[in-house]
N, C-alpha and C positions, 0 to 999 in steps of 0.2 A: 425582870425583863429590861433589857436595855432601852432607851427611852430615846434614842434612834435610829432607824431602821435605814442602815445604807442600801442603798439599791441599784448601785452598778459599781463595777470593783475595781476601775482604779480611776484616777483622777489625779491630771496636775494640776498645780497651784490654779485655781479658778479666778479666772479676770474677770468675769461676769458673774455676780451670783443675786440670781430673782427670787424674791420674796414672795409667795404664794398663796394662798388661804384666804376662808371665809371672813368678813368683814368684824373686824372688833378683835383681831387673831394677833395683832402689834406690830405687823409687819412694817408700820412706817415706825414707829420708837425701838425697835429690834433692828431694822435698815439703818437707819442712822448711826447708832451705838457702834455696830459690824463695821459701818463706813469710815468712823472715826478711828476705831483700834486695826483699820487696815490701810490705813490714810489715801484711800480712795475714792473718787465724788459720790455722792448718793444721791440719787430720784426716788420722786413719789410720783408715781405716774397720775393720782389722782390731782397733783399740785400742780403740774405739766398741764393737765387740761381745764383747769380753772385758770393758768396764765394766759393760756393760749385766747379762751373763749372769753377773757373776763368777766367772766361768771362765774356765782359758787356751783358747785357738782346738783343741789337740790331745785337749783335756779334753771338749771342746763334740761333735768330729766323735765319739769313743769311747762316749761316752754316750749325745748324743744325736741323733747320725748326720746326713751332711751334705746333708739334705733338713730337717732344722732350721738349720743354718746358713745355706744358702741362703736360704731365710725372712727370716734374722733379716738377714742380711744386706743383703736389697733393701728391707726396711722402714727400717732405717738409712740407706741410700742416700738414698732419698726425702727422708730427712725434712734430712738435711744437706744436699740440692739446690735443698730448697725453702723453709729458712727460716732461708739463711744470705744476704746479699748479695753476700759476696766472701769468698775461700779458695782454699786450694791443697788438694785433696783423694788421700789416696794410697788406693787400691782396692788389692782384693787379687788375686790375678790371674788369679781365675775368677770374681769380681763380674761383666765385663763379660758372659759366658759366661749367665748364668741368667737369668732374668723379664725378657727383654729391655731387660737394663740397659743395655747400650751404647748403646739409644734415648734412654734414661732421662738419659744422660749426655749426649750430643750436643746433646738438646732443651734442657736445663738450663746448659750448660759449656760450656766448650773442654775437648777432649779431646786426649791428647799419650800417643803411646804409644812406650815406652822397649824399643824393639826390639834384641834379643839372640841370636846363634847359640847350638843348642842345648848346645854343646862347651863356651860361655862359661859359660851360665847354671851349666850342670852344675858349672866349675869353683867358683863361687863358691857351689853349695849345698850339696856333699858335708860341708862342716863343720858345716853345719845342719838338716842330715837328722832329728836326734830332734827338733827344734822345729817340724817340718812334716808334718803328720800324711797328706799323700798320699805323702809320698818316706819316709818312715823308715822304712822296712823294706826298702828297695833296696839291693842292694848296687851299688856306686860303679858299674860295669858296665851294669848294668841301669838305674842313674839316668839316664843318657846316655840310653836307648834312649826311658827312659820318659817326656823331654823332648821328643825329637824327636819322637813318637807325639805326645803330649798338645799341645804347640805347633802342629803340624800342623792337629789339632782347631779349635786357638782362634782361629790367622792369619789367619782370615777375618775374625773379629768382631775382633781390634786392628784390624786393618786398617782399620774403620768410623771410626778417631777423626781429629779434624781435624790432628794433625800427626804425624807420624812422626821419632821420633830414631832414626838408625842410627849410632853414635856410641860406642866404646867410653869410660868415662871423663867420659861428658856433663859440662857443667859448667855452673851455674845462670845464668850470660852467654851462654851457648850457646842456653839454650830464652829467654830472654828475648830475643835477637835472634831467633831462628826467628818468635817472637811478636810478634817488632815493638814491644814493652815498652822504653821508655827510663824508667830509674831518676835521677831529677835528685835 
């Protein structure tokens, strides 16, 4: 099986392309790399809103609950959508989930979502459970359960983006062939 599944059939050269997917999925170390081999700026919209708020992300949901985040979060979105020309943008991974961002993205972008079993994500976030203020209080057991639940939620709206990596290991040659992207 081919380990991308395109999903609309043509496309030019993409000046926007959003990063999508459940949290621990590498979208901001996969955005960056992409940013660098297309030499165009990269966002982390999680980074954007800790500038903004001066606060960490875990700081932000404690305080001031994540019906503030979401907020702050879709107003950032916008505003990097729409008054940037070209970028590689990493979302965080219930951005597309809220004010119907994943419209927000599509209309704006190319959208690329970095699709993960929940057994994998799991592996890769147990070590970063205090820096993610929905999992840090899980025990390792329960973080498994509470991926599969919560991805289940969201598989609908990844599902909306215009490419699909299923791909353990992606690697930044990889979405730019999915993409059709030749680097001279």
């Amino acid at each position: 099986m081919n380990k991308f599944v395109k999903k609309i059939y043509s496309l030019n050269y993409p000046k926007k392309i959003v990063l999508v997917g459940f949290m621990g999925s590498g979208k901001s170390t996969l955005g960056k790399k992409l940013a660098t081999k297309l030499k165009v700026p990269f966002f982390d919209l999680d980074e954007a809103i800790v500038n903004q708020e001066e606060l960490d992300i875990t700081t932000i949901f404690e305080t001031k609950g994540e019906n503030f985040f979401r907020a702050i979060e879709h107003q950032l979105l916008k505003e990097i959508l729409t008054s940037n020309k070209q970028f590689v943008l990493a979302t965080g991974g219930g951005t597309p989930c809220f004010y119907n961002n994943m419209k927000l993205i599509n209309e704006n972008g190319t959208s690329v979502y970095l699709k993960y079993s929940p057994a994998f994500l799991s592996s890769r976030l147990i070590a970063a459970k205090k820096d993610r203020p929905l999992i840090k209080n899980y025990t390792n057991n329960e973080l498994t359960l509470f991926i599969e639940q919560l991805l289940s939620e969201r598989e609908s709206i990844y599902n909306e983006s215009n490419f699909v990596v299923n791909e353990i290991n992606v690697k930044v040659d990889d979405v730019l062939q999915a993409l059709k992207i030749e680097i001279v």
